[in-house]
C-alpha positions as CSV (number, residue, x, y, z in Angstrom):
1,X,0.0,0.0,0.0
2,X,3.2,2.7,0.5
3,X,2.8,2.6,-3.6
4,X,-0.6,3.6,-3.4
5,X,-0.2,6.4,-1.0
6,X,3.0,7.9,-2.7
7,X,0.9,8.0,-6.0
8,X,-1.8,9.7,-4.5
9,X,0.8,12.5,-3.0
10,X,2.2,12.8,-6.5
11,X,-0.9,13.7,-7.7
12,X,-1.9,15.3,-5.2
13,X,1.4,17.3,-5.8
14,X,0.7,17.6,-9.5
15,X,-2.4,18.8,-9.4
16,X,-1.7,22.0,-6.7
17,X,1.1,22.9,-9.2
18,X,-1.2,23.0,-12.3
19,X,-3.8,25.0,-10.4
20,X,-1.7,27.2,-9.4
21,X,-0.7,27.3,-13.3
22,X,3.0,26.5,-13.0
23,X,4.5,25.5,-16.1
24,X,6.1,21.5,-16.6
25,X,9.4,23.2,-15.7
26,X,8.4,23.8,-12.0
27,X,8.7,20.0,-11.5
28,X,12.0,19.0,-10.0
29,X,13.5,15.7,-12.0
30,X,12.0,13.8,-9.4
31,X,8.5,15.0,-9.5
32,X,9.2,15.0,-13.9
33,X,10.4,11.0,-13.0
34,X,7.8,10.2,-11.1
35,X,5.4,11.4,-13.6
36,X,6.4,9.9,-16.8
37,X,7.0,6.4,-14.6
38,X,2.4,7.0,-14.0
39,X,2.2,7.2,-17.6
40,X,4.6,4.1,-18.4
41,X,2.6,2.3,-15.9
42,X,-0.7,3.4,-17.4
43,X,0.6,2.7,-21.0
44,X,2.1,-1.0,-20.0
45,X,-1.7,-1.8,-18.2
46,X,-3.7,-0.7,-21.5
47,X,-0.7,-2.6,-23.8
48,X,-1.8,-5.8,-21.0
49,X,-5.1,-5.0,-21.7
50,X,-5.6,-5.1,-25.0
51,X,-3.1,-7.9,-25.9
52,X,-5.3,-10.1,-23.3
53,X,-8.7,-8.7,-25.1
54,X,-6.8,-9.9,-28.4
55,X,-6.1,-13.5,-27.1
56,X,-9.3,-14.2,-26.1
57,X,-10.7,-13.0,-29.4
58,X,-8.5,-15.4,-31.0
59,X,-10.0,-18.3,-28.9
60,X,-13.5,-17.3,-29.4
61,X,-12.6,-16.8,-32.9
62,X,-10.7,-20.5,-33.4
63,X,-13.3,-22.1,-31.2
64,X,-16.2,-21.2,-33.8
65,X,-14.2,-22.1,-36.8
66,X,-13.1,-25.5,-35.3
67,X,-16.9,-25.8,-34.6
68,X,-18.6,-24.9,-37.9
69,X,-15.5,-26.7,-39.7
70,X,-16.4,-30.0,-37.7
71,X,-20.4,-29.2,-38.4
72,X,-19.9,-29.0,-41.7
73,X,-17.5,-31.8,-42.5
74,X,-20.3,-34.8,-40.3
75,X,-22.8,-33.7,-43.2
């Protein structure tokens, strides 16, 4: 859970420095690190996301032609 909380204080952090309209340049390295890693993790969930979502499409997809195939070849 100390992941969860230091996210939370990062955004926390990020968003007081955009409403106080302070440019990306106001971020230390840090705070500019810790930013882009939320987006890489974001990115790397959706990219695990939709490669799953493509798998099972490919089952569902191989499971009715191995089923009309077999259908069709008994008649």
């Amino acid at each position: 859970m100390p992941e969860v909380k230091e996210t939370e204080r990062v955004a926390e952090l990020i968003a007081e420095k955009l409403a106080a309209r302070l440019g990306a340049c106001a971020f230390s390295p840090a705070e500019q690190e810790a930013v882009k890693d939320l987006l890489r993790t974001k990115r790397n969930a959706v990219r695990t996301f939709l490669w799953i979502c493509g798998a099972v499409m490919l089952w569902v997809l191989k499971d009715a032609y191995v089923y009309l195939a077999s259908h069709l070849a008994l008649k």
